[in-house]
KOLTOR-984977 format. One record per atom (N, C-alpha, C, O, CB): residue in three letters; chain; atom name; x, y, z. Coordinates in nm, 3 decimals. Atoms other than C-alpha are relative to their C-alpha. Glycine has a CB too. Layout:
+------+-------+------+---------+---------+---------+
! resn ! chain ! name !       X !       Y !       Z !
+------+-------+------+---------+---------+---------+
!  ALA !     A !   CA !       X !       Y !       Z !
...
+------+-------+------+---------+---------+---------+
//
This chain:
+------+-------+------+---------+---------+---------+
! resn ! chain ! name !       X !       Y !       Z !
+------+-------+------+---------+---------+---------+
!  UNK !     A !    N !  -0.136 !  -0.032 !   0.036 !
!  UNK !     A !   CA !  15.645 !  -2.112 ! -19.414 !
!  UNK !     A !    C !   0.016 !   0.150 !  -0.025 !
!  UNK !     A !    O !   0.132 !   0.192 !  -0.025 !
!  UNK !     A !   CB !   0.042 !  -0.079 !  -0.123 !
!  UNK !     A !    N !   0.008 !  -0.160 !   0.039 !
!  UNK !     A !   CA !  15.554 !  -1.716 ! -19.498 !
!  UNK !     A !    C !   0.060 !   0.045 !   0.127 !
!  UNK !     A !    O !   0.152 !   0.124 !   0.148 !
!  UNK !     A !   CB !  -0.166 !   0.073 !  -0.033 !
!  UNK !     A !    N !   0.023 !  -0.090 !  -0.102 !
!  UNK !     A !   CA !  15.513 !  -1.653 ! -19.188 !
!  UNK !     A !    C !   0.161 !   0.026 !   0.093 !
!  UNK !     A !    O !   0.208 !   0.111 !   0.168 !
!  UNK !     A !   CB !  -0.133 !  -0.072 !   0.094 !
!  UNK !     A !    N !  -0.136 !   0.006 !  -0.077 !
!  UNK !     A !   CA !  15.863 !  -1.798 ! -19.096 !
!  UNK !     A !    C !   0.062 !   0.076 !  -0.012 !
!  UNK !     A !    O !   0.114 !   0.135 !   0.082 !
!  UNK !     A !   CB !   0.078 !  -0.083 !  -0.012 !
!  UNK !     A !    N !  -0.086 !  -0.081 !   0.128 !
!  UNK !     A !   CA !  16.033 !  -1.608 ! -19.384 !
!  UNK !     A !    C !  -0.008 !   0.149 !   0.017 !
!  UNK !     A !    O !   0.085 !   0.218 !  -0.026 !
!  UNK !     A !   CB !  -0.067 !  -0.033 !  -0.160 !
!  UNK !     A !    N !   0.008 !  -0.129 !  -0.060 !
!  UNK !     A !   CA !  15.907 !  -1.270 ! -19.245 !
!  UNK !     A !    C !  -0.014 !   0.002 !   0.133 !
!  UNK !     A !    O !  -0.078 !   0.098 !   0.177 !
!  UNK !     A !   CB !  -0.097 !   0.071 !  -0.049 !
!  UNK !     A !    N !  -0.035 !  -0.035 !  -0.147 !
!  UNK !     A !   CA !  15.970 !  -1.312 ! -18.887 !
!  UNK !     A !    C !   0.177 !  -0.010 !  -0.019 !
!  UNK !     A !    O !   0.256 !   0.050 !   0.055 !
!  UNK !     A !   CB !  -0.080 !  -0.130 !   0.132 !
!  UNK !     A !    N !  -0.147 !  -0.025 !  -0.015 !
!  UNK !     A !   CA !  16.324 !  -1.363 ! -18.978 !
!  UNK !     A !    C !   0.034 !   0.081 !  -0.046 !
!  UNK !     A !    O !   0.111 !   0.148 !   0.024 !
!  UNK !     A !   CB !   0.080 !  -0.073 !  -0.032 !
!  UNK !     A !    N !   0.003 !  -0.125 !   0.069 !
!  UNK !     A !   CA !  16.330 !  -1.108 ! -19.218 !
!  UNK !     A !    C !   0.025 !   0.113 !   0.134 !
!  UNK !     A !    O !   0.127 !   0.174 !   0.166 !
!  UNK !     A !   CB !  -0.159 !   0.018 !  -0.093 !
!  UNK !     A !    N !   0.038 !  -0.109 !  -0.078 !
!  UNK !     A !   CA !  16.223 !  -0.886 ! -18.962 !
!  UNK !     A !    C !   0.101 !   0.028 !   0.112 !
!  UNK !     A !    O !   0.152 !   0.132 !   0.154 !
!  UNK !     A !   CB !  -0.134 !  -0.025 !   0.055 !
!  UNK !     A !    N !  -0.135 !  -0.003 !  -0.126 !
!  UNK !     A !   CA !  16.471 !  -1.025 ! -18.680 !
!  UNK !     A !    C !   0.128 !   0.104 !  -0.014 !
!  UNK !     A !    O !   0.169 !   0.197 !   0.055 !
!  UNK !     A !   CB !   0.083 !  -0.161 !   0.001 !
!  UNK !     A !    N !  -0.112 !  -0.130 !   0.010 !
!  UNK !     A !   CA !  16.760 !  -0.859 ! -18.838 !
!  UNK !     A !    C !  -0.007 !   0.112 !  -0.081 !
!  UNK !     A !    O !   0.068 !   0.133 !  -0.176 !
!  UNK !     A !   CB !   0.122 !  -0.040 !  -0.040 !
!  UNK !     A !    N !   0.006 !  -0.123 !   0.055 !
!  UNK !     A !   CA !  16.643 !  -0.541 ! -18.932 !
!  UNK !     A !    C !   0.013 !   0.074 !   0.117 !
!  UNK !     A !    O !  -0.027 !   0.061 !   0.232 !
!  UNK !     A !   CB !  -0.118 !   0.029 !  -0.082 !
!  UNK !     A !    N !  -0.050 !  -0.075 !  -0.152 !
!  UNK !     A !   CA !  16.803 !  -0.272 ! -18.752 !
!  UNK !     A !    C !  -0.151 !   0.046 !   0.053 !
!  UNK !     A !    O !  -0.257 !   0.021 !  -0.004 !
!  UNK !     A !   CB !   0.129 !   0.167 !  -0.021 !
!  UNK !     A !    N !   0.113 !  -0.046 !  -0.111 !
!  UNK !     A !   CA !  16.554 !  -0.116 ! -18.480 !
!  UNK !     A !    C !   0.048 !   0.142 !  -0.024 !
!  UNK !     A !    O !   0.009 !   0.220 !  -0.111 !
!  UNK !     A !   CB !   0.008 !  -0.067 !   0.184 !
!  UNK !     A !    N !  -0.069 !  -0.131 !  -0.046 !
!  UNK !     A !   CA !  16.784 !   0.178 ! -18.343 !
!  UNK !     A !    C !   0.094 !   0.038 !  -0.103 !
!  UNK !     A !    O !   0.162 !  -0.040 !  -0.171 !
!  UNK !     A !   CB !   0.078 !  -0.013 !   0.140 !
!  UNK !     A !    N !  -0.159 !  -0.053 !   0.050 !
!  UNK !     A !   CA !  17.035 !   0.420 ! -18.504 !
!  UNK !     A !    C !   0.088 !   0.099 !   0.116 !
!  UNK !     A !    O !   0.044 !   0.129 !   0.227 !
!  UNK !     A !   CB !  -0.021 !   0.109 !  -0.155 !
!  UNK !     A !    N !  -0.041 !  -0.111 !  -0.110 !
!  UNK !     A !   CA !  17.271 !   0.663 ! -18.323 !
!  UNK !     A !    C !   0.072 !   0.099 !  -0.092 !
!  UNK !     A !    O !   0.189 !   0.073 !  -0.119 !
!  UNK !     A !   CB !   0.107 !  -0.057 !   0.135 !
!  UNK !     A !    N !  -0.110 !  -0.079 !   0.088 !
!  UNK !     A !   CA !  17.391 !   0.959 ! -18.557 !
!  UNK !     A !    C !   0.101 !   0.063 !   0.103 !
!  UNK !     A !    O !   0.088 !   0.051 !   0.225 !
!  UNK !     A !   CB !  -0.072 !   0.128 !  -0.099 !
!  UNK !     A !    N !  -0.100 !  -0.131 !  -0.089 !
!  UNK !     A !   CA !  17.692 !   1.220 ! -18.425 !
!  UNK !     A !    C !   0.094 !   0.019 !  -0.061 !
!  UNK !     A !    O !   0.141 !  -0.071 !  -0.130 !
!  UNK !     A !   CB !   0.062 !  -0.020 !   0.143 !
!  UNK !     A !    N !  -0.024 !  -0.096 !   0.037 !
!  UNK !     A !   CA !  17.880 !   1.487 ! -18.514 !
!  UNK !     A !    C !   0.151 !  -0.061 !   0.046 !
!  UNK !     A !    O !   0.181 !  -0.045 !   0.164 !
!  UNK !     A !   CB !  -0.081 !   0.127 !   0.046 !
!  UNK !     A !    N !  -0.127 !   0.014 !  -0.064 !
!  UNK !     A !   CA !  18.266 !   1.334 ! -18.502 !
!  UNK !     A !    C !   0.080 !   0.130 !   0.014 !
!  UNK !     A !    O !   0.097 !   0.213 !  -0.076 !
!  UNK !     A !   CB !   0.077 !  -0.096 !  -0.074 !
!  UNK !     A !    N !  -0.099 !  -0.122 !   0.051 !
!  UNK !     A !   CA !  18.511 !   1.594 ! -18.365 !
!  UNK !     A !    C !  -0.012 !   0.113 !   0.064 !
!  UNK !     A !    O !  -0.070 !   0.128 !   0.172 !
!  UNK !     A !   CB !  -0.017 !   0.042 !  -0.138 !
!  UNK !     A !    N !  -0.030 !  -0.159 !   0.045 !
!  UNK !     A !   CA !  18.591 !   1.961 ! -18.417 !
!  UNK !     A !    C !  -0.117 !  -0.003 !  -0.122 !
!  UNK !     A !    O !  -0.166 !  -0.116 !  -0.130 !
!  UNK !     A !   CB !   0.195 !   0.038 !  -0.068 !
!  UNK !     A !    N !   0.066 !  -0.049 !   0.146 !
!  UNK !     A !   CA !  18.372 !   2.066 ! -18.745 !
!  UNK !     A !    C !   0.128 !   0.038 !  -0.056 !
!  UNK !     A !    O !   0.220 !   0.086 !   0.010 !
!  UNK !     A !   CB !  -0.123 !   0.139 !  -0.001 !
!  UNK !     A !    N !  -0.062 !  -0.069 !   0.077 !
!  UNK !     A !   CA !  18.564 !   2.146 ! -19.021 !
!  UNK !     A !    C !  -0.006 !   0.120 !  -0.052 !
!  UNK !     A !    O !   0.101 !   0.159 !  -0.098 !
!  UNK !     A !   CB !   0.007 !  -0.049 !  -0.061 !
!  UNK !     A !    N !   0.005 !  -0.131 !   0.019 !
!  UNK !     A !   CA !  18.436 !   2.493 ! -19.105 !
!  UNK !     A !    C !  -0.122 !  -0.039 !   0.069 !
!  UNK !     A !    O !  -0.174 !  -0.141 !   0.114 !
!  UNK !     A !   CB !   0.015 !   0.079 !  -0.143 !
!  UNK !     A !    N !   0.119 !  -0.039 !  -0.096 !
!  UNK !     A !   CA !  18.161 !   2.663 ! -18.955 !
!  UNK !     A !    C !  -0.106 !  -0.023 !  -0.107 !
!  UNK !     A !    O !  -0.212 !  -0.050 !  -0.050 !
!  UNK !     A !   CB !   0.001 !   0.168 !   0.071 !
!  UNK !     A !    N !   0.113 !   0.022 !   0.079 !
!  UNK !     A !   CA !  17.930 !   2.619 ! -19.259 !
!  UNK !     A !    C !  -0.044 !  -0.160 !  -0.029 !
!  UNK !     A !    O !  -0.157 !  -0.205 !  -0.046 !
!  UNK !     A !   CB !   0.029 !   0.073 !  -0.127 !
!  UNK !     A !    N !  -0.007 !   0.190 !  -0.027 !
!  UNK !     A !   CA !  18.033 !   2.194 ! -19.262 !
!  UNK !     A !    C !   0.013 !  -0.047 !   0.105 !
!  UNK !     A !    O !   0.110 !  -0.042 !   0.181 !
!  UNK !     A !   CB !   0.105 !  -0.079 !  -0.054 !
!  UNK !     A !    N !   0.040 !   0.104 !  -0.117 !
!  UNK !     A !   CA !  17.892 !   1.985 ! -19.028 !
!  UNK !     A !    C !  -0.018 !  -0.148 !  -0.030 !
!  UNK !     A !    O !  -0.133 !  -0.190 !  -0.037 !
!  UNK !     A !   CB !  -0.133 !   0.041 !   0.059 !
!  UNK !     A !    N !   0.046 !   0.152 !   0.020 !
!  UNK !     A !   CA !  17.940 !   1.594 ! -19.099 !
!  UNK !     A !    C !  -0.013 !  -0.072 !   0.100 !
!  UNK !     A !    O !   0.048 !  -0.048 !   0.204 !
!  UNK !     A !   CB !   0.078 !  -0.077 !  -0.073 !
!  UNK !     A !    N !   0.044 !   0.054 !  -0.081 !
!  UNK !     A !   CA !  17.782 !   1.345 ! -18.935 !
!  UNK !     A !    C !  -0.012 !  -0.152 !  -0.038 !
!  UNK !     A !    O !  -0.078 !  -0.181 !  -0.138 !
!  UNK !     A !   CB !  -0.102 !   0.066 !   0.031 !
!  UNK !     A !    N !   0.026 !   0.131 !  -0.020 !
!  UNK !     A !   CA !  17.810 !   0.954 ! -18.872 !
!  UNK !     A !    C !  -0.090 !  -0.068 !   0.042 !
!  UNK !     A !    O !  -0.165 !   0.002 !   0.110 !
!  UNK !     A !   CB !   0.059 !  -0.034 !   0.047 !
!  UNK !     A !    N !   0.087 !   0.089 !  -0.076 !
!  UNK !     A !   CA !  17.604 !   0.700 ! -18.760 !
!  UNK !     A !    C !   0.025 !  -0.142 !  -0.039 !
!  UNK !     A !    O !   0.117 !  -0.188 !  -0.106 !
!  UNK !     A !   CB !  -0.147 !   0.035 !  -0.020 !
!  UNK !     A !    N !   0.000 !   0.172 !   0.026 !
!  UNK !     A !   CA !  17.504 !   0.311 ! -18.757 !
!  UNK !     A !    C !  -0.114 !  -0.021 !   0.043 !
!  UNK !     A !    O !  -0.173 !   0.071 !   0.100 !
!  UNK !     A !   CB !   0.107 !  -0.103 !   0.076 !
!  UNK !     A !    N !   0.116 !   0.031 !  -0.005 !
!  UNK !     A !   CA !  17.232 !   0.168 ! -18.722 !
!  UNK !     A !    C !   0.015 !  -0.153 !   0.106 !
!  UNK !     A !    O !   0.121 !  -0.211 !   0.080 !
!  UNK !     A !   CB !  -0.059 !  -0.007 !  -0.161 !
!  UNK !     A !    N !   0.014 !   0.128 !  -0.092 !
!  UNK !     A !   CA !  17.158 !  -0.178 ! -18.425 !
!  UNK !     A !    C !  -0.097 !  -0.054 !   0.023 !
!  UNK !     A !    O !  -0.169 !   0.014 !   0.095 !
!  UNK !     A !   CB !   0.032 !   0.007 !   0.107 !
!  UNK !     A !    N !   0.075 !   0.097 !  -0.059 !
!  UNK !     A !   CA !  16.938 !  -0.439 ! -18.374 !
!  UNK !     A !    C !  -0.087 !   0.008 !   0.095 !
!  UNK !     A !    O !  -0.200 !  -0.041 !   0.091 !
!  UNK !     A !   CB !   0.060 !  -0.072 !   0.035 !
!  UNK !     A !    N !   0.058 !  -0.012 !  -0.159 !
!  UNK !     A !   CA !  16.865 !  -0.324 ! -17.984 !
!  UNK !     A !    C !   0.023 !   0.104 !   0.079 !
!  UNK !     A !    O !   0.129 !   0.163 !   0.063 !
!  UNK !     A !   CB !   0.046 !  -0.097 !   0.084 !
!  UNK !     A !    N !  -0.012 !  -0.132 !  -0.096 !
!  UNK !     A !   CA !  16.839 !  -0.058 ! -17.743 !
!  UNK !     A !    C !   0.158 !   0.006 !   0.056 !
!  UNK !     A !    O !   0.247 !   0.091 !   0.046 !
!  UNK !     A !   CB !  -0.119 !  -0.013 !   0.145 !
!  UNK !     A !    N !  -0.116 !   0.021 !  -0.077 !
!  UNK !     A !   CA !  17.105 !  -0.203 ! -17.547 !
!  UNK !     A !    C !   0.161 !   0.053 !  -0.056 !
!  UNK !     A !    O !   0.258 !   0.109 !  -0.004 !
!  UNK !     A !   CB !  -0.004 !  -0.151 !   0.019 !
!  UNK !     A !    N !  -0.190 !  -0.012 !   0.041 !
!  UNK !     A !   CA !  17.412 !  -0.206 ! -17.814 !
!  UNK !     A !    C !   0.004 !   0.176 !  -0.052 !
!  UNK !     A !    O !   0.102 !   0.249 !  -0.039 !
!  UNK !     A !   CB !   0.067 !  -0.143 !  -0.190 !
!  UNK !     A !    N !  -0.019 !  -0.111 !  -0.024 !
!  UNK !     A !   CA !  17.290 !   0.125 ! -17.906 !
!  UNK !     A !    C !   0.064 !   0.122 !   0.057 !
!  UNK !     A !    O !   0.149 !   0.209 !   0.040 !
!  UNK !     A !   CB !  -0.044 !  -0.006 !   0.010 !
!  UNK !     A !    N !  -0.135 !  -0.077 !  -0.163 !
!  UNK !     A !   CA !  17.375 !   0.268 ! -17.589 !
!  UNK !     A !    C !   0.122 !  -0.002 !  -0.002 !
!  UNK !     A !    O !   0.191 !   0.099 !  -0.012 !
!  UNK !     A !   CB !   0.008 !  -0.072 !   0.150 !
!  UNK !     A !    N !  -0.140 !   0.026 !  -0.005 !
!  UNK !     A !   CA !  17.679 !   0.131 ! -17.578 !
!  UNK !     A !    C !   0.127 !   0.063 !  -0.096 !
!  UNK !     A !    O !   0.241 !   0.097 !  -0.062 !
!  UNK !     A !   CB !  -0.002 !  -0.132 !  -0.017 !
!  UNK !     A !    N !  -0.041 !  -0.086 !   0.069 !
!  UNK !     A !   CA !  17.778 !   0.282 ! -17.885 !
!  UNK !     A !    C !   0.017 !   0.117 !   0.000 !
!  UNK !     A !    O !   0.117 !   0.182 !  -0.029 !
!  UNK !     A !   CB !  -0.034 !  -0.007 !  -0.058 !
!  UNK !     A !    N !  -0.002 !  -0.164 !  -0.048 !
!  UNK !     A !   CA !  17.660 !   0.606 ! -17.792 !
!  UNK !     A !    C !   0.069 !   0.049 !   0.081 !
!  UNK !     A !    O !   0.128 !   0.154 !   0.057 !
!  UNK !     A !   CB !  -0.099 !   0.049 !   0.049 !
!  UNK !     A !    N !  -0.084 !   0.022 !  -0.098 !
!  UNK !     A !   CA !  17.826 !   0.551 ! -17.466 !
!  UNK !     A !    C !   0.141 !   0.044 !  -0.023 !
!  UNK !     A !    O !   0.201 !   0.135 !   0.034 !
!  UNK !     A !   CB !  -0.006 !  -0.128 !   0.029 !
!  UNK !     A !    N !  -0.143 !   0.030 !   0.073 !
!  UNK !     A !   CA !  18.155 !   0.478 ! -17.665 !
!  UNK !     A !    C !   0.040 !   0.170 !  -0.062 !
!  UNK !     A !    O !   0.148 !   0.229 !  -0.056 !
!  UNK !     A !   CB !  -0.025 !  -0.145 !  -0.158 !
!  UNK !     A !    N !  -0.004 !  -0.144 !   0.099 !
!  UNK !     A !   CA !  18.078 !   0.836 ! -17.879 !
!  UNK !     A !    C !   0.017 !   0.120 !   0.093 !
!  UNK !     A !    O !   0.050 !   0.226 !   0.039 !
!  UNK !     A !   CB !  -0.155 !   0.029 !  -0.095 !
!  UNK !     A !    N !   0.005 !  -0.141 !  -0.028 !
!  UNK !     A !   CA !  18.066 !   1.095 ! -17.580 !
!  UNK !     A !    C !   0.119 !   0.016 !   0.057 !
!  UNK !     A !    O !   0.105 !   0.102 !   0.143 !
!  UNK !     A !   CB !  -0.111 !   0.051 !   0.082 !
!  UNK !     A !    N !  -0.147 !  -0.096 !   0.006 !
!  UNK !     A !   CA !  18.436 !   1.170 ! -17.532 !
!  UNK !     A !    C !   0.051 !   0.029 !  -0.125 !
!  UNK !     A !    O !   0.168 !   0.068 !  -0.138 !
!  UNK !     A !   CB !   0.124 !  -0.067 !   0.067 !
!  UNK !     A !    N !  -0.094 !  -0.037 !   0.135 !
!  UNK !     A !   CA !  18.508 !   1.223 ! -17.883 !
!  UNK !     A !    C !  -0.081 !   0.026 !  -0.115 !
!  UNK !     A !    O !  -0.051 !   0.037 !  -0.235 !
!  UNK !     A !   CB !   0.102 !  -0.118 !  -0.046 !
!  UNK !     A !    N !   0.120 !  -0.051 !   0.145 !
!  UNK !     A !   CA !  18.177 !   1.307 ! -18.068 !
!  UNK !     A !    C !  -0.083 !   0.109 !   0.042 !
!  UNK !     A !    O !  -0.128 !   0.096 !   0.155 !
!  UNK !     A !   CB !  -0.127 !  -0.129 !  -0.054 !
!  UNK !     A !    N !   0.083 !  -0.078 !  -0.041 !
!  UNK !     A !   CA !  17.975 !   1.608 ! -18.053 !
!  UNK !     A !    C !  -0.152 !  -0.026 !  -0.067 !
!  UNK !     A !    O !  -0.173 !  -0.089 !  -0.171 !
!  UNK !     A !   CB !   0.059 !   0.126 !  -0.022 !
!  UNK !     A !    N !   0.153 !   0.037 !   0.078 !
!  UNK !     A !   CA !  17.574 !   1.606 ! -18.119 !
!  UNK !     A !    C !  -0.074 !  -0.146 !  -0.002 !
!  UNK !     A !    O !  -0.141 !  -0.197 !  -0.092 !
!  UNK !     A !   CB !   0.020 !   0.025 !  -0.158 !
!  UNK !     A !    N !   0.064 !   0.173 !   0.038 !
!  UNK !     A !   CA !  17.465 !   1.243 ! -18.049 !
!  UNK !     A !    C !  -0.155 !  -0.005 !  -0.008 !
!  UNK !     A !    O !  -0.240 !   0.023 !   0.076 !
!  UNK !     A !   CB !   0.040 !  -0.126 !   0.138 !
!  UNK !     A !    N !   0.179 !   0.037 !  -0.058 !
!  UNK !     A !   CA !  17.123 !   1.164 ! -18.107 !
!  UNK !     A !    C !  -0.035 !  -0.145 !  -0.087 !
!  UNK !     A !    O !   0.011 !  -0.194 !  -0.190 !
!  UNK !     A !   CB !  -0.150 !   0.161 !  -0.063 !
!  UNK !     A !    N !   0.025 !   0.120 !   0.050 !
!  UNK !     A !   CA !  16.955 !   0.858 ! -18.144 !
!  UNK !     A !    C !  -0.158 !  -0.044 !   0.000 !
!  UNK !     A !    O !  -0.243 !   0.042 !   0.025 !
!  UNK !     A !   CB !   0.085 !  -0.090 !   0.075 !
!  UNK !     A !    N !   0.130 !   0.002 !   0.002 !
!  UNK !     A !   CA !  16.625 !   0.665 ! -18.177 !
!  UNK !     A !    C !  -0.006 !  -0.078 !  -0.094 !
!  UNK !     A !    O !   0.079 !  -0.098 !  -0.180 !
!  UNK !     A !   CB !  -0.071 !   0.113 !  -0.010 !
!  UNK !     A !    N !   0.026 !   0.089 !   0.086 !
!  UNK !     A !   CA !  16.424 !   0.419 ! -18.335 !
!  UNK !     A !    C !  -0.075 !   0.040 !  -0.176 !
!  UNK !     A !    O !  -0.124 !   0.141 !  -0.225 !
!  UNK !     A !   CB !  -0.085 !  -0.082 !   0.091 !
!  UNK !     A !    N !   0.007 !  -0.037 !   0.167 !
!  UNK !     A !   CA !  16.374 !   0.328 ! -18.739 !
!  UNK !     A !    C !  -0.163 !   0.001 !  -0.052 !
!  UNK !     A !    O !  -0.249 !  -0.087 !  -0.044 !
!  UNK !     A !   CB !   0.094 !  -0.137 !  -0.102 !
!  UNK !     A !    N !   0.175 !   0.073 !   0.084 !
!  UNK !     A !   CA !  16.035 !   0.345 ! -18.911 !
!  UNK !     A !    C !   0.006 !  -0.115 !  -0.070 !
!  UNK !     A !    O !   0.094 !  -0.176 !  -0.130 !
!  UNK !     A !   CB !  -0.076 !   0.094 !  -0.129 !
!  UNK !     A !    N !   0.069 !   0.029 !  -0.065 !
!  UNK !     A !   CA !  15.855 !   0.186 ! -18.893 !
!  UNK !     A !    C !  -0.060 !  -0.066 !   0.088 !
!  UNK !     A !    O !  -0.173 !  -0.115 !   0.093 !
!  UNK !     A !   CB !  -0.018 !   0.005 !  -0.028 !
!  UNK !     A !    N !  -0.024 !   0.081 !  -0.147 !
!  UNK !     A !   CA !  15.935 !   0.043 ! -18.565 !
!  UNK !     A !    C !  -0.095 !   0.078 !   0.118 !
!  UNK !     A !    O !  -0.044 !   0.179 !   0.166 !
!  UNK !     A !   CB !   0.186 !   0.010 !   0.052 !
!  UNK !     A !    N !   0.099 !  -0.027 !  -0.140 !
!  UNK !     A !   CA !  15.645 !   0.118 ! -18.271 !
!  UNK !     A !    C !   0.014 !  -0.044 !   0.117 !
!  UNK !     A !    O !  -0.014 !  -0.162 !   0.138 !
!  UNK !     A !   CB !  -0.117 !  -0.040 !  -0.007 !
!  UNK !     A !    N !   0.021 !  -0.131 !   0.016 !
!  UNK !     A !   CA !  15.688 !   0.295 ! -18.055 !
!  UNK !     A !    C !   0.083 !   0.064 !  -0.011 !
!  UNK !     A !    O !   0.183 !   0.048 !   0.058 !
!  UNK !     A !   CB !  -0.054 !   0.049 !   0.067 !
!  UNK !     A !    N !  -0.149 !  -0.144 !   0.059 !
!  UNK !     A !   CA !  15.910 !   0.590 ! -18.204 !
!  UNK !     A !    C !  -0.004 !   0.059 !   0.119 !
!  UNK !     A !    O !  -0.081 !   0.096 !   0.207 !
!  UNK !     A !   CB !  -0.034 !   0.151 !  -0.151 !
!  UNK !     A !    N !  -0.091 !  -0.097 !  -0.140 !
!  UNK !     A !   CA !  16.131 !   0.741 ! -17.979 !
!  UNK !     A !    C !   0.111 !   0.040 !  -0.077 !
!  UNK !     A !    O !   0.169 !  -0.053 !  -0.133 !
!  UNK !     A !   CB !   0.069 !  -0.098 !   0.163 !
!  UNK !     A !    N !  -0.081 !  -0.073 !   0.028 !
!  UNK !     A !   CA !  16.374 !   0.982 ! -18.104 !
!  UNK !     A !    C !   0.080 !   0.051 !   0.162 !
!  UNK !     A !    O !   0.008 !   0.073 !   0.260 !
!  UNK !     A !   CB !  -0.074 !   0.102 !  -0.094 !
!  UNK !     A !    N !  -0.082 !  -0.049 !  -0.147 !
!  UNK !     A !   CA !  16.655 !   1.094 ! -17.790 !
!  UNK !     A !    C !   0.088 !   0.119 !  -0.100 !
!  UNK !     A !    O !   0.178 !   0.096 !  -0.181 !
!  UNK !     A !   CB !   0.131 !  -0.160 !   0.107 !
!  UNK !     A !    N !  -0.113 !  -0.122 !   0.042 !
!  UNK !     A !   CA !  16.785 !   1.483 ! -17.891 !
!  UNK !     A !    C !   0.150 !   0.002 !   0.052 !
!  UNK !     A !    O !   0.164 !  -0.052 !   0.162 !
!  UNK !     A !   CB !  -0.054 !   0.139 !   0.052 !
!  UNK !     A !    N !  -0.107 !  -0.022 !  -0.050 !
!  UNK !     A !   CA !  17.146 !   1.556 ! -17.843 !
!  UNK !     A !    C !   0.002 !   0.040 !   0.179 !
!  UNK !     A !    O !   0.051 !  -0.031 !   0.267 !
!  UNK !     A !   CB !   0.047 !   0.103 !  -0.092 !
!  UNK !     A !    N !   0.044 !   0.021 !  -0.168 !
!  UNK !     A !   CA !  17.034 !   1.713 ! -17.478 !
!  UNK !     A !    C !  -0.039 !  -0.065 !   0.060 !
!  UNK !     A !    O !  -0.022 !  -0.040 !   0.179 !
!  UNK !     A !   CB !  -0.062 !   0.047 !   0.051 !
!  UNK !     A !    N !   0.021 !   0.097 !  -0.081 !
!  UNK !     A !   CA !  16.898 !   1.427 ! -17.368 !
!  UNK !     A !    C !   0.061 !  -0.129 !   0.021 !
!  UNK !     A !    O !   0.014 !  -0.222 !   0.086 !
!  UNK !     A !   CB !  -0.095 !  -0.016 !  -0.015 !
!  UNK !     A !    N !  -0.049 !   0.129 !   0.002 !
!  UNK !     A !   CA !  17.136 !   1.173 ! -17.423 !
!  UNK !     A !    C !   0.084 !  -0.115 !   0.136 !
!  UNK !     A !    O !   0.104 !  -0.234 !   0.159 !
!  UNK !     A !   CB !   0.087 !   0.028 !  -0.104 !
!  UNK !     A !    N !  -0.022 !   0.092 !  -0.186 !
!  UNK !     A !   CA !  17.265 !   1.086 ! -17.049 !
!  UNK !     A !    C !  -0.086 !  -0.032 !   0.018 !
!  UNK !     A !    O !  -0.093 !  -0.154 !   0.008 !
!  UNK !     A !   CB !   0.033 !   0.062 !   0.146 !
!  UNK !     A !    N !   0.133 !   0.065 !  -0.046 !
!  UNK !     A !   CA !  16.941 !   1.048 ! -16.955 !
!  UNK !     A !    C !  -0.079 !  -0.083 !  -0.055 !
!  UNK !     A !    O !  -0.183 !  -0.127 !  -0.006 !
!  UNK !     A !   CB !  -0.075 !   0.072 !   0.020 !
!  UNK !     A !    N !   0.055 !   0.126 !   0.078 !
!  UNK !     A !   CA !  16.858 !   0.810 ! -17.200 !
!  UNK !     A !    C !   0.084 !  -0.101 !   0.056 !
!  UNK !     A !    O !   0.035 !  -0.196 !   0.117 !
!  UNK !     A !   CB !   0.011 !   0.003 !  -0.169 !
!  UNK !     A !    N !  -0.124 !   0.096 !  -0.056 !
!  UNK !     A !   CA !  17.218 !   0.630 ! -17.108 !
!  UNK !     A !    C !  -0.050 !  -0.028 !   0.150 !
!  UNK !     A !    O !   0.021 !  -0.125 !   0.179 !
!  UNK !     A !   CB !   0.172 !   0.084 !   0.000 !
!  UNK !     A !    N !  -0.014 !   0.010 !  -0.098 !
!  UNK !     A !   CA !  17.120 !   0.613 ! -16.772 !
!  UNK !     A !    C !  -0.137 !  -0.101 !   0.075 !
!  UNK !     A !    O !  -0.155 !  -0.172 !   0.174 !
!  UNK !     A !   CB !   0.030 !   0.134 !   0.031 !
!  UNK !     A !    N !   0.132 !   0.103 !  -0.065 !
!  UNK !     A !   CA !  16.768 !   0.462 ! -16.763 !
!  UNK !     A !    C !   0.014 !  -0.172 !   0.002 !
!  UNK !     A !    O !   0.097 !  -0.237 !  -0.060 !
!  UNK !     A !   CB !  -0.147 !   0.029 !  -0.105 !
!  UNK !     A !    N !  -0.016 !   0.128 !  -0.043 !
!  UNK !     A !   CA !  16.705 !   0.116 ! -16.639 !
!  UNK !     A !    C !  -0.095 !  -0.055 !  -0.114 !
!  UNK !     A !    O !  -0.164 !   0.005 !  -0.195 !
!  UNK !     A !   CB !  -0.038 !  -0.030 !   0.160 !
!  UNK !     A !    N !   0.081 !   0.096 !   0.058 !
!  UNK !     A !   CA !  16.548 !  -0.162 ! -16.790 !
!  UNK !     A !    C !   0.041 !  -0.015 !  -0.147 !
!  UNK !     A !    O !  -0.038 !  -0.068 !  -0.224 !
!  UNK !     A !   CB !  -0.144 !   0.038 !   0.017 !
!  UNK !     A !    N !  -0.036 !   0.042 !   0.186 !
!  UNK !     A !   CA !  16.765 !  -0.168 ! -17.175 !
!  UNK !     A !    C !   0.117 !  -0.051 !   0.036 !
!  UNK !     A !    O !   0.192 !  -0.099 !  -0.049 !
!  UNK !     A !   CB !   0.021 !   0.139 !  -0.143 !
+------+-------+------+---------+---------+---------+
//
């Protein structure tokens, strides 16, 4: 029964987040930043997807201590959107 109780546990703990920068900035010294956190690569994306006409700075990537870490910088975020297989 442990074993059940921490595989479900585990099921819904987010994996991925996607922070970004909504906007304009409000001054040049404030920079706020959103995010959320998902379950899966997939809805990730989609989110992120959703964020690049109207967010600056996206970056995303998985939570610790989730293996294997992958962080995606703001420059690389098409090319994350674009790969196959999520």
């Amino acid at each position: 029964m442990f074993r059940y109780v921490v595989a479900a546990r585990m099921s819904s703990t987010p994996i991925w987040f996607v922070t970004y920068q909504p906007g304009e900035p409000r001054s040049r010294k404030h920079h706020p930043r959103s995010g959320r956190t998902f379950q899966n690569e997939p809805d990730a994306k989609a989110f992120a997807k959703a964020r690049l006409s109207d967010a600056r700075h996206i970056v995303a990537g998985t939570i610790n201590p989730h293996l294997p870490k992958r962080v995606v910088g703001s420059a690389h975020i098409i090319d994350w959107l674009d790969e196959n297989g999520t």
